[in-house]
C-alpha positions in Angstrom: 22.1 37.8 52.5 25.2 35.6 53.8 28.0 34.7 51.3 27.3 31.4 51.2 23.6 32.1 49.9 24.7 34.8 47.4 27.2 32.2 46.5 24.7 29.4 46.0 22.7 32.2 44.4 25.0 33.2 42.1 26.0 29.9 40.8 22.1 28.6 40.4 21.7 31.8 38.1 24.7 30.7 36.0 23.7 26.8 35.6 20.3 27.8 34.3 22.0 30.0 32.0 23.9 27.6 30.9 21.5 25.3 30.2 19.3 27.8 28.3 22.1 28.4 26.3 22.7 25.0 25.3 19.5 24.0 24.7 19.5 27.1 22.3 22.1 26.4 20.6 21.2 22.6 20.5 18.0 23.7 18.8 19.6 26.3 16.4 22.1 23.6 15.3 19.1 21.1 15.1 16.8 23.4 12.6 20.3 24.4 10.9 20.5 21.1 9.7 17.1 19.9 9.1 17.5 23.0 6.6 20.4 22.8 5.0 20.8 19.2 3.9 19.2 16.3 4.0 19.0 14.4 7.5 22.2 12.4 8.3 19.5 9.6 9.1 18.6 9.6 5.7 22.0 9.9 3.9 23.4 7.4 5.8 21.0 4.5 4.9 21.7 1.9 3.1 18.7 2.4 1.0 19.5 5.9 -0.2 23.3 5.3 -0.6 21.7 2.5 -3.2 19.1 4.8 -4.8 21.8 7.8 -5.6 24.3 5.3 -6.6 21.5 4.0 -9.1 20.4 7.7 -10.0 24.6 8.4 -11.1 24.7 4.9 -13.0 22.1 6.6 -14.7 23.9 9.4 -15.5 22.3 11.7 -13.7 24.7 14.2 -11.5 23.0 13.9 -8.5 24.8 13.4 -4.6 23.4 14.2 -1.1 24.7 18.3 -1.1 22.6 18.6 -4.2 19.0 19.1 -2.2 18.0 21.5 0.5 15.0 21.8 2.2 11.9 23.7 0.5 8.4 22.5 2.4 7.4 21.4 5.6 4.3 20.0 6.3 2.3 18.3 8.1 0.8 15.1 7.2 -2.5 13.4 8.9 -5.6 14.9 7.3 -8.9 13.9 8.0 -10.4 14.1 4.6 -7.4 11.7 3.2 -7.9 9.0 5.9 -9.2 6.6 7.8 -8.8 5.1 11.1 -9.7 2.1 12.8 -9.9 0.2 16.0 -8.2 -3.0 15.7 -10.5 -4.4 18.3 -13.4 -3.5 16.5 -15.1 -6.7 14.8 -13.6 -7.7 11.8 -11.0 -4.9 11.7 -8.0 -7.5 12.6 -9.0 -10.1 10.1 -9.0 -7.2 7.1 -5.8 -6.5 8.5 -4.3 -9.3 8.0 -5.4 -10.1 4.5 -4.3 -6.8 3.5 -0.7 -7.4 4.5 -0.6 -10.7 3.1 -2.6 -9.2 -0.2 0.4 -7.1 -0.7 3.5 -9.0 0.3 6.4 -9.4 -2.5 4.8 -6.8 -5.2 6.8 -4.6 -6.7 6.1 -1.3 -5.8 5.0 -2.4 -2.2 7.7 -1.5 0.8 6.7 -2.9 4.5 8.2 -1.1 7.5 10.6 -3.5 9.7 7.7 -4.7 11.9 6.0 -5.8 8.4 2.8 -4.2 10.6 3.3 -1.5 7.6 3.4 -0.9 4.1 3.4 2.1 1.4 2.8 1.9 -1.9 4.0 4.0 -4.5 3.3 1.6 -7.5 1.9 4.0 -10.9 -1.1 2.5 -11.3 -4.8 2.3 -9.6 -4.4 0.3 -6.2 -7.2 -0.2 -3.6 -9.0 3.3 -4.6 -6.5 5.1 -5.2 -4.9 6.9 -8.1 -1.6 6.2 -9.7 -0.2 10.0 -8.7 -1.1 8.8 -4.9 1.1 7.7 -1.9 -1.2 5.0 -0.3 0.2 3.8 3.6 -1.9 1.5 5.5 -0.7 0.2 8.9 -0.8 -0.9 12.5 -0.1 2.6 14.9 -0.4 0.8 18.3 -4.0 0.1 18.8 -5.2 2.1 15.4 -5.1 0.8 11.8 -4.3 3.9 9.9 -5.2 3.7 6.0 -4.5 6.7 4.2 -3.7 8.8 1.2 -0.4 10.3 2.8 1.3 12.1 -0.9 -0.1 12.7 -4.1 1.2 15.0 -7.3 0.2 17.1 -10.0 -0.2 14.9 -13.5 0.8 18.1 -15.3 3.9 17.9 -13.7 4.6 14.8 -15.5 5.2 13.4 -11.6 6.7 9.8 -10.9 7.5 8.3 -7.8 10.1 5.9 -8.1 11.2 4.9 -4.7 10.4 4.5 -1.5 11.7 3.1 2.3 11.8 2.9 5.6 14.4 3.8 8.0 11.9 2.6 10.8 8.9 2.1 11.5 8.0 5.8 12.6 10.3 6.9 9.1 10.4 7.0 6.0 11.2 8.3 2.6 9.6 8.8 -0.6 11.3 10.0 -4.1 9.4 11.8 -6.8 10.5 13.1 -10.2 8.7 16.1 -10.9 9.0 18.9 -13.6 10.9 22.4 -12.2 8.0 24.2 -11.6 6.8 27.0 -9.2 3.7 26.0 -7.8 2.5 29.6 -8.2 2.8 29.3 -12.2 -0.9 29.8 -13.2 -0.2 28.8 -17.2 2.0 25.3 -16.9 3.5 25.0 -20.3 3.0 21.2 -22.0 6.1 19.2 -22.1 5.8 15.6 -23.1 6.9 12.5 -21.4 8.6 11.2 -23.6 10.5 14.3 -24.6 13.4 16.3 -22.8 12.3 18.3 -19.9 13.6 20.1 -17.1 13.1 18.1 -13.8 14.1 18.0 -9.8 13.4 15.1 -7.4 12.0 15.8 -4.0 13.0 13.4 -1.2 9.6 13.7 1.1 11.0 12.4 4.9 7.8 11.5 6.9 8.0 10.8 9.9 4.6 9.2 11.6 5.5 10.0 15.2 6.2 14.0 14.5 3.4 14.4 12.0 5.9 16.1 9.8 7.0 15.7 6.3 9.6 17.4 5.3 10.6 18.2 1.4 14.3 18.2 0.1 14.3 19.1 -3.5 17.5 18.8 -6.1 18.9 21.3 -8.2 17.3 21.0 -11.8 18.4 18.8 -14.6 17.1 17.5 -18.0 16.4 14.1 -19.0 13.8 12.2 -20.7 11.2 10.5 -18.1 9.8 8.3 -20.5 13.4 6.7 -21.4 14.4 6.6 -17.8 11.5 5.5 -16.0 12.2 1.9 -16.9 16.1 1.9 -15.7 15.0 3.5 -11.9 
């Protein structure tokens, strides 16, 4: 082997190290993030700055380094949804009426295309039950309706907020008793008495098929009494 081609050789083996090693260490710094704080996507927005400045005027001791990541999942599931071909007869015209059905409600958040909407409103809506996450929306050629989030009643579970970051993102709040999920007896604590609580901060992201949970650290408040002041 010349010294030139030992040369070029030599130096080929080092780039590709050094791009292995990067892209390593790009992806440990990536996960080390996703699981030690929330996303910097998230903290940054305007709409969560205004939710955890709502949650302190509400006295409740809560900033961004409080949470840290407990659950990933993902989200599409069959049994929970339905898809449609917007081409198919009729399908753009129920389209349509839904979004316009559901424009300027309370409880009702539409992605920045307005092709999208979740909502997280406590009560029966289109099927399904107050504890349930309902998104419906335009993917491309596909209108997805679907049951994305629910919770556990016993759990005395609210969701409070919700928003979009895009239209591939967003983010879901729910209050929800401190409770391992592999507690077989759940004790009874009423609504409308103090309990011990965390929120989870679900990030879903439609493109990745991933939701990922952030959850507080605990605190005690009455639900009932602050439900109406979220």
């Amino acid at each position: 082997m010349c010294k030139r081609t030992a040369l070029f050789v030599v130096s080929s083996i080092l780039l590709t190290a050094s791009i292995v090693t990067a892209t390593y260490t790009n992806y440990r710094k990536y996960k080390d993030i996703d699981r030690t704080k929330i996303p910097e996507k998230v903290e940054a927005s305007k709409a969560f700055q205004k939710w955890i400045t709502n949650a302190k005027n509400k006295k409740l001791e809560l900033s961004a380094d409080d949470f840290a990541m407990v659950e990933e999942n993902e989200i599409y599931n069959t049994k929970w949804m339905s898809v449609y071909n917007i081409d198919e007869l009729g399908v753009s015209e129920t389209f349509q009426a839904n979004i316009a059905a559901h424009k300027d409600i309370k409880g009702v958040v539409f992605s920045p295309s307005d092709k999208q909407y979740i909502d997280y409103r406590a009560i029966p809506k289109d099927g399904y039950a107050p504890n349930e996450i309902h998104y419906y929306g335009l993917r491309e050629d596909k209108l997805v309706d679907a049951r994305l989030l629910n919770c556990a009643d016993s759990l005395n579970c609210y969701f409070d907020r919700a928003y979009f970051l895009d239209n591939d993102v967003f983010v879901i709040s729910e209050f929800s008793r401190n409770l391992a999920k592999e507690s077989e007896a759940i004790p009874t604590c009423n609504l409308n008495s103090a309990c011990t609580y965390t929120v989870k901060l679900h990030v879903i992201d439609l493109n990745r098929n991933s939701r990922l949970v952030y959850e507080s650290k605990p605190f005690d408040i009455n639900l009932f009494e602050l439900i109406p002041k979220l």
